[in-house]
MARGU-699388 format. One line per field, with one value per residue: residue number from 1; residue in one letter; x, y, z of N, C-alpha, C in turn. Coordinates in Angstrom, 2 decimals. Layout:
! residues N
n (NUM ...)
res (A ...)
npx (X ...)
npy (Y ...)
npz (Z ...)
capx (X ...)
capy (Y ...)
capz (Z ...)
cpx (X ...)
cpy (Y ...)
cpz (Z ...)
//
This chain:
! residues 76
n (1 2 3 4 5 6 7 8 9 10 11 12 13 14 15 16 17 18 19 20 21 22 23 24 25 26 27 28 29 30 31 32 33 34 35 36 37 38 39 40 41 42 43 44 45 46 47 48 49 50 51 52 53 54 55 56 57 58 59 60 61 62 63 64 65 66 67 68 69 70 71 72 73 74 75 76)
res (X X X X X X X X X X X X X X X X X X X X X X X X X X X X X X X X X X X X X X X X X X X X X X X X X X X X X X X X X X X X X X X X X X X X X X X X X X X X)
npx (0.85 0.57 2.03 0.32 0.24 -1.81 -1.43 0.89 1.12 -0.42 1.44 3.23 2.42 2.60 4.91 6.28 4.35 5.14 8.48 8.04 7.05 9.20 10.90 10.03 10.44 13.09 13.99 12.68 9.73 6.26 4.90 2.02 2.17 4.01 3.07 0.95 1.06 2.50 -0.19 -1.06 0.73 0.35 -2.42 -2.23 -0.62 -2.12 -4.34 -2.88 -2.53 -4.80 -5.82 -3.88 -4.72 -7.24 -9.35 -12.35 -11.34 -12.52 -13.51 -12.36 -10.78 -10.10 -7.69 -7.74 -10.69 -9.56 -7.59 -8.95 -9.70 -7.98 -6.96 -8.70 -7.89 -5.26 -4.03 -1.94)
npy (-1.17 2.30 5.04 7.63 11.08 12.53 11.31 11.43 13.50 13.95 12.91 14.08 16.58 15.73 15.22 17.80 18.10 16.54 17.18 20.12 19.29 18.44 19.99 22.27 20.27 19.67 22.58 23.27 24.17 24.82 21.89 21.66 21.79 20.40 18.08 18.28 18.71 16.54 15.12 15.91 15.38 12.05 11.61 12.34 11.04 8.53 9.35 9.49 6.58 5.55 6.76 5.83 3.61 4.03 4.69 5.95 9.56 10.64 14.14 13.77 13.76 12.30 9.63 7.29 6.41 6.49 4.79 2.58 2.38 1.99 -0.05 -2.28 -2.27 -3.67 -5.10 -5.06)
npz (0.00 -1.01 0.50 0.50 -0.23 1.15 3.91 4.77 5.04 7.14 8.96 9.15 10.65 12.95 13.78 14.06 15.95 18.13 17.94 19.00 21.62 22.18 22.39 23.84 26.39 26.77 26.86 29.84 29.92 30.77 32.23 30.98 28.71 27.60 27.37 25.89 23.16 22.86 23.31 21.33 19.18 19.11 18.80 16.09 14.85 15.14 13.73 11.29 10.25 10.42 8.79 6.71 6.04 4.88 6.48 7.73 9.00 12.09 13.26 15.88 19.51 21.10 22.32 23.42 21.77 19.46 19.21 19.30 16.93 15.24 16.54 15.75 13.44 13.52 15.97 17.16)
capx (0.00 1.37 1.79 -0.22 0.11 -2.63 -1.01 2.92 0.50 -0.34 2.45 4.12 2.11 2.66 6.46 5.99 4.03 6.80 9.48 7.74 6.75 10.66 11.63 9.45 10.91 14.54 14.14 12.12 8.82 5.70 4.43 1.47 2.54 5.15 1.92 -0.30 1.94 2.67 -1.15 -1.38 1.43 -0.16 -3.40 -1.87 0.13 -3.12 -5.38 -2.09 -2.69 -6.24 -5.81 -3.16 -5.40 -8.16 -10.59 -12.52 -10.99 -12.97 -12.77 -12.25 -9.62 -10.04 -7.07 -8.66 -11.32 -8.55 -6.67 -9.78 -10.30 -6.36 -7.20 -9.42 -7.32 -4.13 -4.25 -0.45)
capy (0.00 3.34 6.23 9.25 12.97 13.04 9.66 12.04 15.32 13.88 12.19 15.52 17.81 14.53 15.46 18.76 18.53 15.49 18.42 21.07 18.97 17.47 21.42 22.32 19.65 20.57 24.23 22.80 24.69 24.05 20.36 21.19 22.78 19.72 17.18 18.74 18.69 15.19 14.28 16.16 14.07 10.84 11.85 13.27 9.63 7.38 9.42 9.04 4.90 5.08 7.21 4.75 1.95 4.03 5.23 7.65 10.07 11.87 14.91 13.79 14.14 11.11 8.86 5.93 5.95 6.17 3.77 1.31 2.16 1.16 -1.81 -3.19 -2.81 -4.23 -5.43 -5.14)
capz (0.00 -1.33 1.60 -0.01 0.28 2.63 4.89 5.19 5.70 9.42 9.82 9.49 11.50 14.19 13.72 14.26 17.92 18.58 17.92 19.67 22.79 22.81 22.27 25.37 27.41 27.36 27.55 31.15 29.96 31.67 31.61 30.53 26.98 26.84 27.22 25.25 22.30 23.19 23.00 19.56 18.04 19.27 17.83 14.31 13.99 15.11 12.48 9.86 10.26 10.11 6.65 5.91 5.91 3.83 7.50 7.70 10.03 12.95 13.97 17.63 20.02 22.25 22.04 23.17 20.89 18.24 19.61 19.49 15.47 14.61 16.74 14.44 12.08 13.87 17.31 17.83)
cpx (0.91 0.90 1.30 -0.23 -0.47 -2.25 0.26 1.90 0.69 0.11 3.73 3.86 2.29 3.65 6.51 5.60 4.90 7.91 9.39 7.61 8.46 11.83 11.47 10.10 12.33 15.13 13.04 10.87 7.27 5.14 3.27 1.24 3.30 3.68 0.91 -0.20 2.36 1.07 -1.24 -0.61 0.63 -1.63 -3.09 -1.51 -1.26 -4.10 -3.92 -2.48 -3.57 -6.55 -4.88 -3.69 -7.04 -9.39 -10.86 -12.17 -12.03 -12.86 -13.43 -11.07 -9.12 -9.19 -7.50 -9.64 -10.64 -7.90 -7.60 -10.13 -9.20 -6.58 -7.15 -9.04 -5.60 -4.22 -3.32 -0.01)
cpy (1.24 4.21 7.73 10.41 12.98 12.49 10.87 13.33 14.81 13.56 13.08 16.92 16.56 14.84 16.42 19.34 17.63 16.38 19.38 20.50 18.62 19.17 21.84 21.89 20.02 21.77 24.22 24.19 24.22 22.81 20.45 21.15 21.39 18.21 17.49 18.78 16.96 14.36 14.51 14.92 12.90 10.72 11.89 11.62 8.53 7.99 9.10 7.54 4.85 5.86 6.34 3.61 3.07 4.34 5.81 8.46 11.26 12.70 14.79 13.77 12.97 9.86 7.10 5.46 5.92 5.05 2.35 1.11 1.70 -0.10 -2.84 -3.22 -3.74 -4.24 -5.54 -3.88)
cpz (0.00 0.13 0.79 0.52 1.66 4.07 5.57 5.16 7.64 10.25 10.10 10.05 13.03 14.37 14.54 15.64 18.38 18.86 19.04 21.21 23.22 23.08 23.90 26.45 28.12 27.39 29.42 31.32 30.52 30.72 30.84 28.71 26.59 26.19 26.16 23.66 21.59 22.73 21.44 18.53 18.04 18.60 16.33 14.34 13.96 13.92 11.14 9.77 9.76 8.88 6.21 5.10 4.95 4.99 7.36 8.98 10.53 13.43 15.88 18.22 21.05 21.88 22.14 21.99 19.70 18.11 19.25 17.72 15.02 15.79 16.10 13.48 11.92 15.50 18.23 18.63)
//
């Protein structure tokens, strides 16, 4: 399965709060800016999968329930 434009779009605004939250951290800015950054990436990469695989992506924010739609599509 080819990685499309849209697949390396969210896997590069995922980079991006990855960067910024790892930026945050070792300038010892507050936690909650470093976390929050941290959830974004983890969000941006679980909707990149679930466009990987062809999902339709929600606009929701709830990692779990993300976590439970790349489940079903890999359980690893």
């Amino acid at each position: 399965m080819t990685i499309t434009k849209y697949v390396q779009d969210w896997f590069a605004r995922a980079e991006d709060d990855l960067f910024t939250s790892r930026t945050l951290l070792d300038q010892k800015v507050s936690n909650n800016q470093v976390c929050f950054h941290g959830q974004q990436a983890a969000e941006k990469y679980l909707k990149g999968f679930l466009a990987h695989h062809e999902k339709h992506i929600r606009k929701i924010h709830d990692i779990e329930i993300l976590l439970s739609y790349c489940k079903e599509i890999d359980s690893s």
